[in-house]
C-alpha positions as CSV (number, residue, x, y, z in Angstrom):
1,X,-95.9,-13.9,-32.4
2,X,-99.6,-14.4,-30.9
3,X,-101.6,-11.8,-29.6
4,X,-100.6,-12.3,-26.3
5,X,-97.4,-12.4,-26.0
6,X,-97.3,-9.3,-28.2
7,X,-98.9,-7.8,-25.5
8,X,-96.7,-9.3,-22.9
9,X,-93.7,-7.9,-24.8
10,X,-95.8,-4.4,-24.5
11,X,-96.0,-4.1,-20.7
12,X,-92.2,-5.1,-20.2
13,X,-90.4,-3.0,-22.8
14,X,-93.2,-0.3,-21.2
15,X,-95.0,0.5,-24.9
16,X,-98.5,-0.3,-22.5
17,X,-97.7,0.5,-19.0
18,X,-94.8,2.7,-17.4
19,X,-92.0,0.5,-16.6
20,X,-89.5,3.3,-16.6
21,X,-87.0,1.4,-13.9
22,X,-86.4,-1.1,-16.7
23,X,-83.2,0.7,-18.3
24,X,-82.1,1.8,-14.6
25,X,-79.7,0.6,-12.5
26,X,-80.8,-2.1,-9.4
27,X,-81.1,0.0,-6.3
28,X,-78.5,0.5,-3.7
29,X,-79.9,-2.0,-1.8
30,X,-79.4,-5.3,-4.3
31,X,-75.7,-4.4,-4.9
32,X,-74.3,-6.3,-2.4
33,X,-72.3,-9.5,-2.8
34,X,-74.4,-12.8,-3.9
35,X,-73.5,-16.3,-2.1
36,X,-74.5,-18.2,-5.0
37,X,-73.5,-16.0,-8.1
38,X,-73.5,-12.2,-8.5
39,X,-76.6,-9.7,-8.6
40,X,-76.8,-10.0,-12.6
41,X,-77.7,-13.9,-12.5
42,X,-80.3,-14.5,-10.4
43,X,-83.6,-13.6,-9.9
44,X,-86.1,-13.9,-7.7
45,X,-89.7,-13.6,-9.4
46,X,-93.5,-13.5,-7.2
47,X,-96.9,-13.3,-9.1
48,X,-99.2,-11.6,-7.2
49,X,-103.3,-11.1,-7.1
50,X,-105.1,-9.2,-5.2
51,X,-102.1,-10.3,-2.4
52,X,-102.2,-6.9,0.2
53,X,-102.5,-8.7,2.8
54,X,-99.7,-10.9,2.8
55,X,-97.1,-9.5,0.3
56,X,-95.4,-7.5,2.6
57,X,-94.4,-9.6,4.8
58,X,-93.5,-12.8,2.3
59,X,-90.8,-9.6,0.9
60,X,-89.6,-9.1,4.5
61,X,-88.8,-12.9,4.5
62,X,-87.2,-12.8,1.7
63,X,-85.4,-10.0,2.3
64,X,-83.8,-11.8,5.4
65,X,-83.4,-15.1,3.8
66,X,-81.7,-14.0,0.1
67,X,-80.9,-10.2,0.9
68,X,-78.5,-10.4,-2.1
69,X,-81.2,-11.4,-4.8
70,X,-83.5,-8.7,-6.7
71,X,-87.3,-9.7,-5.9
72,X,-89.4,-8.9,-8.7
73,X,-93.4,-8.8,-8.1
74,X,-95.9,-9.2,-11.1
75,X,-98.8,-7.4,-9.9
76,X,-101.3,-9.5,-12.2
77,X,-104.4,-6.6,-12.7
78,X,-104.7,-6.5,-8.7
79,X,-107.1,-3.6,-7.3
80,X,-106.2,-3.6,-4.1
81,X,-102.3,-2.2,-3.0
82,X,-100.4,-5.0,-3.3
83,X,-97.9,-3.0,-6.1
84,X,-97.5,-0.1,-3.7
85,X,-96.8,-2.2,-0.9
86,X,-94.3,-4.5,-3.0
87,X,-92.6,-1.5,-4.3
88,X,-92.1,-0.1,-0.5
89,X,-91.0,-3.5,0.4
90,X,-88.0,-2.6,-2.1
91,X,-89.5,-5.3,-4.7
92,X,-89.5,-4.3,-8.4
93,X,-93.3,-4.3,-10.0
94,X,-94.6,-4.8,-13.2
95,X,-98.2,-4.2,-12.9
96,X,-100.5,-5.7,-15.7
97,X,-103.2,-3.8,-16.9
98,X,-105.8,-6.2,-16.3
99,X,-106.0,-9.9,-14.1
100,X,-104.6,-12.6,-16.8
101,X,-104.0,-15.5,-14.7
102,X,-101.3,-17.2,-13.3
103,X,-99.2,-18.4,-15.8
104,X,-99.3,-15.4,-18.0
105,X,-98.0,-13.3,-14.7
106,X,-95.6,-15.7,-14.1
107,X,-94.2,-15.7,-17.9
108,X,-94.0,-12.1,-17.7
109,X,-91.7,-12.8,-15.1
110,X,-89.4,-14.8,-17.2
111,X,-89.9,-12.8,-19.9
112,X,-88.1,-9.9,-18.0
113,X,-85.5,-12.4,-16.7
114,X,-84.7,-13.4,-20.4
115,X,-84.8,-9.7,-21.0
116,X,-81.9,-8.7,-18.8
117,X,-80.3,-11.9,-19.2
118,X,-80.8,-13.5,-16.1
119,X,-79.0,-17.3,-15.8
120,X,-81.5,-18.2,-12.9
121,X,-84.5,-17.6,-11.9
122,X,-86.3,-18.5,-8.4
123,X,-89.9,-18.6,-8.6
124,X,-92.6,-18.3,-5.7
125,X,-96.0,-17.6,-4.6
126,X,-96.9,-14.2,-2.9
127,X,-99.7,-15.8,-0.4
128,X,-97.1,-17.0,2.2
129,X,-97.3,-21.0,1.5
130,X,-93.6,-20.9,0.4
131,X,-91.0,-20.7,3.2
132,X,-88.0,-18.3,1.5
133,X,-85.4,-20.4,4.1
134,X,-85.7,-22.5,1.2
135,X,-84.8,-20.5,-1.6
136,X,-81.1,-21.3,-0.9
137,X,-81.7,-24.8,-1.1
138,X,-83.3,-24.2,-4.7
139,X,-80.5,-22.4,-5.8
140,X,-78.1,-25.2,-4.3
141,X,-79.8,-27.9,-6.2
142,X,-79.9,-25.7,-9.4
143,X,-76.6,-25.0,-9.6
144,X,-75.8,-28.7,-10.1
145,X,-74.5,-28.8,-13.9
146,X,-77.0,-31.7,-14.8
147,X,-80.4,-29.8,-13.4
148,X,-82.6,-27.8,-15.9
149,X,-85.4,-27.2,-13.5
150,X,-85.4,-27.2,-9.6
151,X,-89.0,-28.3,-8.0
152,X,-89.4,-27.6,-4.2
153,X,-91.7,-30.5,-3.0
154,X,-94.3,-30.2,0.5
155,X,-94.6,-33.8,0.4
156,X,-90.8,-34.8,0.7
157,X,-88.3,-35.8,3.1
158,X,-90.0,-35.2,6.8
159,X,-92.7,-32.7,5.3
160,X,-96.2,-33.4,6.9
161,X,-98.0,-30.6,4.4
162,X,-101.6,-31.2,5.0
163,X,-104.6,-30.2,2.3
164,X,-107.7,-31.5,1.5
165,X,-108.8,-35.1,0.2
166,X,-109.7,-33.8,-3.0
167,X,-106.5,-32.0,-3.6
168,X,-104.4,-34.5,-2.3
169,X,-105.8,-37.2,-4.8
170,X,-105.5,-35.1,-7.4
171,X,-102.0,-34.1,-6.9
172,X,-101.3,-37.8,-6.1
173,X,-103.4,-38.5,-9.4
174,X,-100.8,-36.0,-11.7
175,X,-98.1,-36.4,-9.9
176,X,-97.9,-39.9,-11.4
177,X,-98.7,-39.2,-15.0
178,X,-95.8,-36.7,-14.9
179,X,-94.0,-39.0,-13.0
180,X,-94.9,-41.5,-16.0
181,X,-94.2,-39.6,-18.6
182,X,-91.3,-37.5,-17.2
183,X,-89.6,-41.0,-16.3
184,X,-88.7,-39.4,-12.8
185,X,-90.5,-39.1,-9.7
186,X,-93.3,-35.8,-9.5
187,X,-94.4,-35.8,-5.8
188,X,-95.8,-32.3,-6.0
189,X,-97.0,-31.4,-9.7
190,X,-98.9,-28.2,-8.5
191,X,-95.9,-26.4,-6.8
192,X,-94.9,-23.0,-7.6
193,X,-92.0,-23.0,-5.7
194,X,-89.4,-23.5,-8.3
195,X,-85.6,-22.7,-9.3
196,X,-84.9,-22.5,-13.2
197,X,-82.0,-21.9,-15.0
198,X,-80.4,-21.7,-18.6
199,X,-81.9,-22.5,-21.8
200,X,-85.6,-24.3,-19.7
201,X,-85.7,-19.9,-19.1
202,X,-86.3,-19.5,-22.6
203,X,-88.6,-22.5,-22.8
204,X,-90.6,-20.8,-20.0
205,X,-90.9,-17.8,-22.2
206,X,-91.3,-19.0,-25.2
207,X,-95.3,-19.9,-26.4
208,X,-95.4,-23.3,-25.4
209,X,-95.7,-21.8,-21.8
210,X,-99.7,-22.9,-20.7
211,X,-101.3,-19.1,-19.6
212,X,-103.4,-20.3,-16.9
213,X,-101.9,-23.8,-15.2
214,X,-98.5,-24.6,-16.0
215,X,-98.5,-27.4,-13.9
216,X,-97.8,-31.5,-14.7
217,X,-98.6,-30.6,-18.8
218,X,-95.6,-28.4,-18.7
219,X,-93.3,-30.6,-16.4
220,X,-93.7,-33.4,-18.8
221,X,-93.6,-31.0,-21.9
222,X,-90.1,-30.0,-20.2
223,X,-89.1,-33.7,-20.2
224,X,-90.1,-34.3,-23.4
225,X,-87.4,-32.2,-24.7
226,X,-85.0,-33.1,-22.9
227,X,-84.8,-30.8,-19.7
228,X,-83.7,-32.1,-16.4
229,X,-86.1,-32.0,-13.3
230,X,-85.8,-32.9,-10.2
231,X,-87.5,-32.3,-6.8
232,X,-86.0,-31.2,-3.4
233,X,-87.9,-31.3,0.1
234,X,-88.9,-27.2,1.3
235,X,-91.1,-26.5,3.7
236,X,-94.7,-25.0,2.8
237,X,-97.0,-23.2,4.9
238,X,-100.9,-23.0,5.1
239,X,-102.0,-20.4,2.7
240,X,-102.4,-16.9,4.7
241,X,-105.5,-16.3,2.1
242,X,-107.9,-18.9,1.9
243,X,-108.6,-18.8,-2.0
244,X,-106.4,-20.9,-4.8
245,X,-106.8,-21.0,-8.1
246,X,-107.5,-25.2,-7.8
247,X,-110.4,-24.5,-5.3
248,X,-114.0,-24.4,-5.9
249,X,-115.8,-24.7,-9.4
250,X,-112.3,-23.5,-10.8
251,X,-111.1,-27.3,-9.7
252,X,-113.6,-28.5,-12.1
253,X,-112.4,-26.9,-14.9
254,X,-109.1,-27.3,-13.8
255,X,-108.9,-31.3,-14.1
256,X,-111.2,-31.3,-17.6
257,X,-107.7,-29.0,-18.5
258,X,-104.9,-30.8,-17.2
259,X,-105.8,-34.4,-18.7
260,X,-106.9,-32.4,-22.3
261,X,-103.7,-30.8,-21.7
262,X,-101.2,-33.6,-21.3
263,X,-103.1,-35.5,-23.6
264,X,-102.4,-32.7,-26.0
265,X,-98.8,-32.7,-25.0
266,X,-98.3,-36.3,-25.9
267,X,-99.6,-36.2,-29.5
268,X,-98.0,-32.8,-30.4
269,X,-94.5,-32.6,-32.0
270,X,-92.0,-32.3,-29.8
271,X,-90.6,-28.8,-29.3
272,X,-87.5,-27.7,-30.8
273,X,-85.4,-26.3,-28.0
């Protein structure tokens, strides 16, 4: 086990930070009667940065669009209150003790998903982009026997997502290595908004998970070993904060990373799952 996940194993079985509500019971509020499978199997799960200003009301929409499914929030080293408002949204929080990017907040996610032995897990940003009306449509698609991993699209069916040039060529630019590579279609490589179940659960956790961008390195990593993925029109909103972790000098690094990272993918053995 690598250093960091050691430490990721720390903060959820609470050795590094107090995550008491671990052994407890849900709350009285996620005990009622799930559409789409009981409270025990699925689970909602949000990274979150520095997100104040916008967490409480993505929870609220959630809340009214999946009532039935425990929310949890991974408060990724934030120093403003986005854990004390998640936790009097009714969310559960895990708060890391320092910022450690995206895809190790999102892991730790899984990690407590895998913990409790959740079957599904619904995953989604905490800046307002992703529209929860969707979430049942994830869930819908996911629960399809021959679907490992659920990707909710902006740039399918009668979507009109707009973003900059430069993102857009470089989503159109990865979306068709994994595409390539994956042997199905990738319209939207960078999307967080997601619906995984079974076994591609334990893949998520496992080390092979990238801990900054798990974006088209990992969908065609999933591929690779023989998970099914597929993508599903939603409906995304303009960012409430204007900052993403693909935007200024960060976008630099972040296309040096992706090609050395699928690259890497492709020679590497595959995975045994």
């Amino acid at each position: 086990m690598n250093q960091l996940k050691q430490k990721q194993t720390e903060w959820i079985t609470g050795q590094s930070v107090s995550l008491d509500f671990l052994s407890e019971e849900p709350p009285a509020s996620l005990h009622r009667k799930a559409p789409l499978g009981d409270r025990h199997k699925t689970l909602i799960v949000i990274p979150s940065f520095n997100e104040e200003a916008s967490i409480g009301q993505v929870l609220e929409d959630v809340k009214q669009n999946a009532p039935e499914i425990p929310v949890l929030v991974v408060n990724d080293g934030s120093i403003d209150q986005t854990a004390q408002i998640a936790e009097e949204h009714g969310a559960r929080v895990i708060s890391l003790p320092y910022n450690s990017g995206y895809g190790v907040a999102l892991q730790t996610g899984y990690l407590y998903a895998r913990k409790h032995n959740y079957s599904i897990v619904v995953q989604m940003d905490a800046d307002g982009q992703h529209d929860p009306a969707c979430i049942q449509d994830l869930l819908s698609a996911v629960n399809n026997s021959d679907v490992d991993v659920v990707i909710g699209s902006r740039f399918l069916g009668q979507n009109t997502y707009r973003t900059s040039i430069a993102k857009r060529v470089g989503m159109f630019v990865f979306g068709k290595l994994a595409s390539l590579f994956c042997q199905e279609r990738v319209s939207d490589p960078t999307s967080g908004f997601q619906a995984v179940k079974g076994k591609a659960i334990d893949f998520v956790a496992s080390d092979y998970y990238p801990p900054d961008y798990p974006d088209a390195d990992f969908l065609i990593m999933l591929s690779r070993c023989g998970f099914i993925i597929r993508e599903i029109p939603v409906k995304m909103h303009p960012s409430q904060v204007e900052k993403s972790m693909h935007d200024g000098p960060q976008s630099i690094y972040y296309v040096f990373k992706m090609f050395l990272s699928i690259f890497v993918t492709l020679l590497r053995k595959k995975p045994r799952v």
